[in-house]
C-alpha positions as CSV (number, residue, x, y, z in Angstrom):
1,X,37.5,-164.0,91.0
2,X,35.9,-160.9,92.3
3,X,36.5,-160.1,95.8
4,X,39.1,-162.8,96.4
5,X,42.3,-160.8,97.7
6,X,39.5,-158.3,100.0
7,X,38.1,-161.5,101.4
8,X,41.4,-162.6,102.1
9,X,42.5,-159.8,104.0
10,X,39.3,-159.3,105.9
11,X,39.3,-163.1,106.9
12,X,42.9,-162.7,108.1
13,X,41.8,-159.3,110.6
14,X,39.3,-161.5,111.7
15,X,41.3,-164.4,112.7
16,X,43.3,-162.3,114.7
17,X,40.5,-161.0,116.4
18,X,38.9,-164.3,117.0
19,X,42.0,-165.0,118.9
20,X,41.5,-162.7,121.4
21,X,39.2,-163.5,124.6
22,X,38.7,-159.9,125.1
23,X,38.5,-157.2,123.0
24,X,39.6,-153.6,123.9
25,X,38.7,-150.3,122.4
26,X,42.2,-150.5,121.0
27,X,41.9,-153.8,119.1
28,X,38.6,-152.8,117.3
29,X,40.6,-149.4,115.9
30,X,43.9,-151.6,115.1
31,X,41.3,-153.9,113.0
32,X,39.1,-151.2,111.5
33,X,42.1,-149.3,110.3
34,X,43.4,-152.5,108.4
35,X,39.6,-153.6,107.2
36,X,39.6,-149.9,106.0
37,X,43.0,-150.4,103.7
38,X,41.5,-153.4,102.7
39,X,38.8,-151.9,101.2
40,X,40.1,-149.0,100.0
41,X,42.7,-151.7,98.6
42,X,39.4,-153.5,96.6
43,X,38.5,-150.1,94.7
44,X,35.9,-149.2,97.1
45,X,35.1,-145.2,97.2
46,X,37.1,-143.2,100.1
47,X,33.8,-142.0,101.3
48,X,32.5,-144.9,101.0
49,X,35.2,-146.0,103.3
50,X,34.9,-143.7,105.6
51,X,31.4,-144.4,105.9
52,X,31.1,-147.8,106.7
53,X,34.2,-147.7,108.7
54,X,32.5,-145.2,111.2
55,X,29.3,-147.4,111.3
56,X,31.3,-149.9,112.5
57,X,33.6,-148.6,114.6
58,X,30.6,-146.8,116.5
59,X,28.7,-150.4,117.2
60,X,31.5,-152.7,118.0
61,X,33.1,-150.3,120.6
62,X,29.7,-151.0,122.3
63,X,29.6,-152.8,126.0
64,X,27.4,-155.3,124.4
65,X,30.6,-155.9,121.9
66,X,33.1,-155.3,123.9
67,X,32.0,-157.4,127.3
68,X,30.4,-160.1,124.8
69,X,31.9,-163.6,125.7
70,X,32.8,-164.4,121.9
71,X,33.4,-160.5,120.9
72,X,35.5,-161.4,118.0
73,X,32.4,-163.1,116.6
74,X,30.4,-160.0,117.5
75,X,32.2,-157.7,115.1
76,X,32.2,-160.2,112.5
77,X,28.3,-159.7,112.6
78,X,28.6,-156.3,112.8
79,X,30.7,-156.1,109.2
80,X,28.3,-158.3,107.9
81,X,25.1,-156.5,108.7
82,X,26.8,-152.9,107.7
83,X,28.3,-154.7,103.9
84,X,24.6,-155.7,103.4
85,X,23.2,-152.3,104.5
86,X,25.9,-150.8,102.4
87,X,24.8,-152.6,99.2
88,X,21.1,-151.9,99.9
89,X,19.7,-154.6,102.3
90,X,17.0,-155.6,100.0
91,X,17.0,-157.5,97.0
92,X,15.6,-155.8,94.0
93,X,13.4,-157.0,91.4
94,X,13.2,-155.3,88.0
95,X,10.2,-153.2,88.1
96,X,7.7,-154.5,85.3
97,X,3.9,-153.6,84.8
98,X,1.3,-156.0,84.8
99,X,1.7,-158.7,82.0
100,X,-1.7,-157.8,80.1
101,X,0.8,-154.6,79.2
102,X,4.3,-153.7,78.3
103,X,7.0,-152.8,79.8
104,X,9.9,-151.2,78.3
105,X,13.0,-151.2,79.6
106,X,16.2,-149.3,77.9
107,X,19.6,-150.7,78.2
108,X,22.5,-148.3,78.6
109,X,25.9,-148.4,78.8
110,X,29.3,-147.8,77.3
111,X,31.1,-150.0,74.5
112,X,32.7,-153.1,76.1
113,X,30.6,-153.1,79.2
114,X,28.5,-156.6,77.6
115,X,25.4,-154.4,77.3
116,X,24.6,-155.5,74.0
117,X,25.0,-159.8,75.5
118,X,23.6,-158.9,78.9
119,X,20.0,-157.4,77.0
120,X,19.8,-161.3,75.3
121,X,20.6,-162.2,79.2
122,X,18.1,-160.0,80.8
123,X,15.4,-161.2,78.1
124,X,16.2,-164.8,78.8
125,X,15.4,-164.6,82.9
126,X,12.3,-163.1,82.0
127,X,11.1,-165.1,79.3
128,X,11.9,-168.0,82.1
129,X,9.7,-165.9,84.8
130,X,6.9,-166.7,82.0
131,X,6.7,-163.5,80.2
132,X,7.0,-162.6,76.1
133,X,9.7,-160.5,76.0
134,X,11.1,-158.4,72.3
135,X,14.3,-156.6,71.9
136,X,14.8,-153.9,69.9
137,X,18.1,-153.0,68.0
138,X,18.6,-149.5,68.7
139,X,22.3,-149.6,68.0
140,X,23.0,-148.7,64.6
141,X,26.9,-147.1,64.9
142,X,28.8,-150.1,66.2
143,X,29.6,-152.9,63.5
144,X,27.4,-156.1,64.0
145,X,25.6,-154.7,67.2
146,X,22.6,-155.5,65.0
147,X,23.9,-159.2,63.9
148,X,25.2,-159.8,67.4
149,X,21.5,-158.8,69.4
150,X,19.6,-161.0,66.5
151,X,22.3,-163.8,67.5
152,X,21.5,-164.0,71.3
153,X,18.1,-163.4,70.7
154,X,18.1,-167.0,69.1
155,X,20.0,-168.7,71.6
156,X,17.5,-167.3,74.0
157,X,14.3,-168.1,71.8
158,X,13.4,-164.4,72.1
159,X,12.4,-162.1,68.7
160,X,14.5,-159.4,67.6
161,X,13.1,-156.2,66.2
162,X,15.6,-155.0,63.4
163,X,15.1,-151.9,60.9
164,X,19.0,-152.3,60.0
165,X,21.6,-149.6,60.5
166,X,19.8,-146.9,58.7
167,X,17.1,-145.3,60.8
168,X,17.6,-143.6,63.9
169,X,17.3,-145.3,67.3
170,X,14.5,-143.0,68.2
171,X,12.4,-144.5,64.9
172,X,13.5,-148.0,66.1
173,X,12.5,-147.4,69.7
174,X,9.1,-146.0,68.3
175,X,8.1,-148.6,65.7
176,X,9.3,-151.4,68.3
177,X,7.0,-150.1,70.5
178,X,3.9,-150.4,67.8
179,X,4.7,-154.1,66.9
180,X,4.8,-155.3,70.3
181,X,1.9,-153.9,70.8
182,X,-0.1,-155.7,68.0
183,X,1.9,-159.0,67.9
184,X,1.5,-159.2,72.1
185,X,4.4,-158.8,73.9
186,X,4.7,-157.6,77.2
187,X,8.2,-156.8,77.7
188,X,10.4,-154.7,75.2
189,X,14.3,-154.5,76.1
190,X,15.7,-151.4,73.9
191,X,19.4,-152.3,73.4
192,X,20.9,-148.7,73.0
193,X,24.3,-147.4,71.5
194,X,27.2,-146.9,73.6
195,X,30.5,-144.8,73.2
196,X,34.0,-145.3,74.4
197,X,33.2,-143.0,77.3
198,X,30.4,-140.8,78.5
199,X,29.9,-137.7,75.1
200,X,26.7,-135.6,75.1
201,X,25.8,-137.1,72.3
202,X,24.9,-140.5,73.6
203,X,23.2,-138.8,76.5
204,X,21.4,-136.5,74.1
205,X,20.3,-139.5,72.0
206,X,19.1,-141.8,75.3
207,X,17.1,-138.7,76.1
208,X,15.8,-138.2,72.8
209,X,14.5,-141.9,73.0
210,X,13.2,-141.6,76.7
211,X,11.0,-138.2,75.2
212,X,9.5,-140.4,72.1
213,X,8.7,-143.0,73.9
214,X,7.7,-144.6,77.6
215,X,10.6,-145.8,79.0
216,X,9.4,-146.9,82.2
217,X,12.9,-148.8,83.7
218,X,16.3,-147.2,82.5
219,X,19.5,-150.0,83.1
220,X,22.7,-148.7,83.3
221,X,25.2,-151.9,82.4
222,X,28.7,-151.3,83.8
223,X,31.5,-153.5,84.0
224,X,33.1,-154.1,87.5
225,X,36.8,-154.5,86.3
226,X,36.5,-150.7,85.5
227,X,36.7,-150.3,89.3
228,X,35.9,-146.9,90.7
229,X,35.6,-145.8,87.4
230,X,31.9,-148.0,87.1
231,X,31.0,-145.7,89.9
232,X,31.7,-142.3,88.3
233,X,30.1,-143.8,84.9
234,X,27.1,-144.5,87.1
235,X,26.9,-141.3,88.8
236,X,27.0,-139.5,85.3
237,X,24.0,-141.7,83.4
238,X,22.2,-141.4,87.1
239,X,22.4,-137.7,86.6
240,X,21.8,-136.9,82.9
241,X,19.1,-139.7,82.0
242,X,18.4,-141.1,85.6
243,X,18.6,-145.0,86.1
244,X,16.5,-147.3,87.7
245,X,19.2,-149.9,88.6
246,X,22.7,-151.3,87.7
247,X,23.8,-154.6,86.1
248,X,27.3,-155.4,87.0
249,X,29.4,-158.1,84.5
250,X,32.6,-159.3,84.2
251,X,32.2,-159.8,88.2
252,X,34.0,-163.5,87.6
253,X,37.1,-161.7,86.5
254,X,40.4,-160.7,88.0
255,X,38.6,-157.7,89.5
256,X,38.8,-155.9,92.9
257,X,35.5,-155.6,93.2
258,X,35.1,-152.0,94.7
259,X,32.2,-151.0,92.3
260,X,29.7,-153.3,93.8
261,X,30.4,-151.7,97.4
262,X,29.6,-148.5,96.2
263,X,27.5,-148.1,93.4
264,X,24.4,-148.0,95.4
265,X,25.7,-145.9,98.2
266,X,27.1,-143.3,95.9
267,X,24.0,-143.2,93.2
268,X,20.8,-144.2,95.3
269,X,20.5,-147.2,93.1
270,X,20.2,-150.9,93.4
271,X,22.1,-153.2,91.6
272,X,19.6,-155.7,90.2
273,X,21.9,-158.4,88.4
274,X,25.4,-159.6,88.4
275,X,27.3,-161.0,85.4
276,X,29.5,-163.8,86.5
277,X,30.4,-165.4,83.0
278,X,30.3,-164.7,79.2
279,X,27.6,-167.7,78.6
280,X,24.0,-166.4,78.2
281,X,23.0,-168.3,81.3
282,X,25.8,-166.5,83.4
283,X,23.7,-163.6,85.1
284,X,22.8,-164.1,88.6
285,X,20.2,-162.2,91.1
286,X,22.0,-159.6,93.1
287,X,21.5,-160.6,96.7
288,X,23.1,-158.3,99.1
289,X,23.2,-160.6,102.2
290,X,24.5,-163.5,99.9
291,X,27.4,-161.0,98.6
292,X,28.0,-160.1,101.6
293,X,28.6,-163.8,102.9
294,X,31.0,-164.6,100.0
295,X,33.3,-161.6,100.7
296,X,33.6,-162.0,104.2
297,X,34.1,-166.0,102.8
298,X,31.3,-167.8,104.5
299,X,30.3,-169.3,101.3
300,X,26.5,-169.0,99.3
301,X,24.7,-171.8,100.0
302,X,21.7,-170.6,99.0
303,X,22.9,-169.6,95.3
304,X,24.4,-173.2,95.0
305,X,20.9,-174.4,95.5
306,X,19.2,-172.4,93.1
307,X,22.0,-173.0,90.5
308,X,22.0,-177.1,91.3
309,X,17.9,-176.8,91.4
310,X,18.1,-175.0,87.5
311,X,20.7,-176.8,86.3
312,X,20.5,-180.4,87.7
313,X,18.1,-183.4,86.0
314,X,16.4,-184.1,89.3
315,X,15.7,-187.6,87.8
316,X,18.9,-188.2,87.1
317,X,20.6,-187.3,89.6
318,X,18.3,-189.4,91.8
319,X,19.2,-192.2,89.7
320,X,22.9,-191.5,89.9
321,X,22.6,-191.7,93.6
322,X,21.1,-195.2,93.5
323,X,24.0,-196.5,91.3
324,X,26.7,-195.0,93.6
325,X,25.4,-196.9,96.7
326,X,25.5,-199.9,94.9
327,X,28.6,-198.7,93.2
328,X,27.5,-199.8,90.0
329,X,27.8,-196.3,87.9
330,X,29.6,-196.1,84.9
331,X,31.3,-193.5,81.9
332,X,28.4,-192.4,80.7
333,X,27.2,-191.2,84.6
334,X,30.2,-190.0,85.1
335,X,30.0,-188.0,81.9
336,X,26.4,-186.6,82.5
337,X,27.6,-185.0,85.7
338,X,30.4,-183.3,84.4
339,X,28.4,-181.9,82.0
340,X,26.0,-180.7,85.3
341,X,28.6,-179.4,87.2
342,X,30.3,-177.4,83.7
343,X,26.4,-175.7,83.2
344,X,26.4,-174.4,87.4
345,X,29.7,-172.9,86.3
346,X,32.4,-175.1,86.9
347,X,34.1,-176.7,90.4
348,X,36.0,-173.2,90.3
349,X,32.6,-171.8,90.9
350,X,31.1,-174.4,93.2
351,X,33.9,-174.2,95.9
352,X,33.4,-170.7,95.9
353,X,30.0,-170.8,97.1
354,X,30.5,-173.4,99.6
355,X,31.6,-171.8,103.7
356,X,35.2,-172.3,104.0
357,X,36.6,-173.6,101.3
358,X,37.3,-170.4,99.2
359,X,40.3,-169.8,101.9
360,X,41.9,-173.0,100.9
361,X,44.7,-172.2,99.2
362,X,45.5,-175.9,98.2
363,X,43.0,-175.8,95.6
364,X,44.5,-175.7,92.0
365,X,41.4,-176.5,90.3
366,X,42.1,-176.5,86.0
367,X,39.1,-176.5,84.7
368,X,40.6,-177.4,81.1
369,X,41.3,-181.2,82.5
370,X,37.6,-181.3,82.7
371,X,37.3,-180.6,78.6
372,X,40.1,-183.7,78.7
373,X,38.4,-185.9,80.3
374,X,35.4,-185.8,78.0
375,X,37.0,-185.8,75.4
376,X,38.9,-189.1,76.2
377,X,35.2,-190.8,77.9
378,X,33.7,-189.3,74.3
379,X,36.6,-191.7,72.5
380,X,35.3,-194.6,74.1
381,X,32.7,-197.1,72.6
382,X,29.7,-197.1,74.8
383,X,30.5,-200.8,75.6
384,X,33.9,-199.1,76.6
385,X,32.3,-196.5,78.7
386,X,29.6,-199.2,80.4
387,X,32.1,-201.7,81.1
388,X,35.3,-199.9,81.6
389,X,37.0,-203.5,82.6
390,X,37.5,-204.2,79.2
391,X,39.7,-201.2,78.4
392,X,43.1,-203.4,77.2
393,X,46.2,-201.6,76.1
394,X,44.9,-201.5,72.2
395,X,41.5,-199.8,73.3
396,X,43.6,-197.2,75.5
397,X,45.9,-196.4,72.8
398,X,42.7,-196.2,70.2
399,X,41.3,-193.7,73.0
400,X,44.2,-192.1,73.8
401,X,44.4,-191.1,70.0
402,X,41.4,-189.9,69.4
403,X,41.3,-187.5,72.9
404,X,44.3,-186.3,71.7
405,X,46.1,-187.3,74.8
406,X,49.3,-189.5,76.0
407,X,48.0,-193.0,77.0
408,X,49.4,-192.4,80.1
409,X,46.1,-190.0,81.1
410,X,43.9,-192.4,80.0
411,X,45.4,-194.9,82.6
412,X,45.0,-192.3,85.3
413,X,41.9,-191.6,84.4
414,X,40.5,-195.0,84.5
415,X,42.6,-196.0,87.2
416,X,41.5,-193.1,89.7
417,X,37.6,-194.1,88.5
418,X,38.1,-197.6,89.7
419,X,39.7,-196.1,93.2
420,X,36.7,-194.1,93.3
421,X,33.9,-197.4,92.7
422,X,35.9,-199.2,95.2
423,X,35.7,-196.1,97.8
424,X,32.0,-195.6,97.3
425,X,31.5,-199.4,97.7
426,X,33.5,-199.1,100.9
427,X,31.4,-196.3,101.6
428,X,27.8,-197.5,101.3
429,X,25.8,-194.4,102.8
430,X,28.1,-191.6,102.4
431,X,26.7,-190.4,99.5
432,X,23.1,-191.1,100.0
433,X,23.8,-188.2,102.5
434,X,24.6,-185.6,99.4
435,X,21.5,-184.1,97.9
436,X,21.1,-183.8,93.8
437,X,23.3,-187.2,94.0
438,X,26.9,-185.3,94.8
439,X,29.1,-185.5,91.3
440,X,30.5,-188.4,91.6
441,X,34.2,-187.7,92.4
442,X,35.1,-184.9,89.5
443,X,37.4,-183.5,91.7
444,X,39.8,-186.7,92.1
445,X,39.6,-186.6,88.2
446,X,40.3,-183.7,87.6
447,X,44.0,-183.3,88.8
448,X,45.1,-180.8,91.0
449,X,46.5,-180.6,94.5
450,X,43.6,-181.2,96.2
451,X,41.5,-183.9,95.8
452,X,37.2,-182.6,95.6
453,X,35.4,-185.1,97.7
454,X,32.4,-185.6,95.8
């Protein structure tokens, strides 16, 4: 996960400074000279760097900081308020026109970045903001860029405009612009060719579209795991086409991270999205203050909410929360909220969000057990899965067959489940406490080291 070995170290400096009643001039340049190899550790520009560290340095060494009866706490603060200042304070929106007319907005990017997936993304979000959204398949070079846009576009419920692979992009831009015009659509999303690395004939062509038509929001989609490199390709499509803002994906991968500390510092430009997954629902608001939280590891709160709030059957969850007082939930709850907690990303993702508990180290979450246990609750009868007290040696061996498992995990499984009914009958209000109705022990279920209490 993104940020996970900066967050590590800068929790760590912090610790030690914590530790301290007083701070002197001389602890605050000991710790700003480690937070600085941190960063520069993470992929983060030198100037960058330098930049920040100075801001820093200059406010902690304060009186305020320094005579300040919790000063370790102090600096903290003072991190946080310069990462979110670094990566642009505000939150920004994509900028469309009124919805009585349309906005296009051209996607741009190099081959492998997830432009072409992260257009059908884009389109979804704003199709769920209530506007009528098109895409365009300017791409006609790369093979199945055409089949893969019309692809997505379905999954998403959102047209594709297609003239094939044998017209140029500027004629597709053009004509796309025409029909959504006379069939009403208020958004068009260009999805534009990329190369292998930035050629003046991409930027010739992107220019060449921008001149034929009004383009009136240019985003530049770069993947993070590219490192400083996402930074340099940003600079360069900043300066030859100009950009409005930056999507970042592949953000969930085993990246550093750097490029999201200093794309907008170095370009001027916000970064307006953030891919955290390869599913079409996997694109999240950038928040600044929010990214800031997580690497410093004091959790995201805030985008658990709005991920439980989207993904989570209020109705059901309210229901689910009855049944676990009374401990009287069965299979087929347990299976509806593994399916919840899969759609908000996984428990991988969860615990990340949540203050604290990314530093555990414990925590050997395998997200495949999850895919197990389904499949071994989806091999039971829904008698089975209502009454699990009826599962006999023959009906676990049937099950354990079908799941493709050893029957062995299918008595753990149903063994820890009936630990868990007799826990939450033991525990009559402790999860009338949890909003959305918790999920029901997954954790416990799951495997792993350390047991998820919920």
């Amino acid at each position: 996960m993104a940020f996970e070995s900066l967050s590590d170290k800068l929790q760590n400096i912090f610790k030690n400074l914590r530790g301290k009643g007083r701070l002197s001039e001389a602890d605050v340049k000991v710790a700003m000279k480690e937070v600085k190899m941190a960063l520069l550790e993470a992929d983060v520009s030198f100037k960058v760097v330098k930049k920040f560290i100075n801001s820093v340095q200059e406010r902690a060494v304060g009186q305020d900081v320094l005579n300040s009866l919790t000063p370790g706490q102090m600096v903290i603060k003072i991190v946080n308020e310069e990462l979110i200042s670094l990566m642009g304070s505000d939150t920004t929106e994509i900028g469309l026109k009124p919805s009585n007319e349309i906005t296009v907005i051209m996607m741009a990017g190099l081959q492998g970045a997830g432009k072409t997936t992260t257009t059908a993304k884009i389109a979804g979000k704003l199709k769920a903001k209530g506007r009528k959204p098109l895409l365009a398949a300017c791409d006609v070079y790369r093979p199945a860029a055409v089949k893969q846009l019309q692809i997505n576009g379905e999954k998403q419920e959102v047209p594709v405009f297609s003239m094939g692979e044998n017209h140029s992009p500027v004629n597709i831009a053009k004509a796309a612009v025409e029909h959504a015009k006379k069939e009403g659509y208020n958004v068009l999303i260009l999805d534009t060719a990329g190369r292998l690395h930035v050629d003046e004939e991409m930027m010739d062509e992107l220019v060449a579209i921008k001149d034929a038509v009004e383009v009136h929001q240019t985003i530049l989609v770069v993947d993070a795991m590219t490192g400083q490199d996402a930074v340099n390709v940003a600079s360069m499509f900043n300066e030859k086409i100009g950009i409005d803002g930056v999507i970042l994906t592949k953000l969930d991968g085993d990246t550093r991270g750097g490029a999201a500390l200093s794309i907008r510092d170095v370009t001027g430009k916000p970064i307006l999205y953030i891919g955290m997954g390869e599913k079409l629902s996997d694109l999240e608001q950038f928040y600044p203050d929010r990214m800031a939280s997580r690497i410093l590891g004091m959790g995201d709160i805030l985008s658990l909410i709005e991920k439980a709030e989207l993904e989570v059957d209020e109705e059901k969850a309210k229901e689910l929360s009855q049944k676990l007082k009374k401990a009287e939930f069965d299979f087929n709850d347990f299976l509806d909220q593994m399916r919840q907690v899969k759609k908000m990303g996984g428990m991988s993702s969860i615990l990340g969000m949540m203050p604290g508990m990314g530093q555990l180290k414990d925590v050997d979450i395998d997200e495949k057990a999850m895919d197990r246990v389904e499949a071994i609750i989806l091999s039971m009868t829904l008698k089975e899965r209502a009454n699990p007290s009826i599962l006999n040696l023959s009906r676990k061996q049937r099950i354990a067959k079908g799941a493709g498992v050893e029957i062995s995990e299918v008595n753990r499984i149903v063994k820890q489940f009936d630990q868990m009914k007799k826990m939450m009958k033991q525990l009559p209000g402790m999860m009338g406490r949890k909003k959305k109705g918790g999920f029901g022990g997954l954790g416990g279920l799951m495997g792993g080291k350390f047991k998820i209490p919920f």
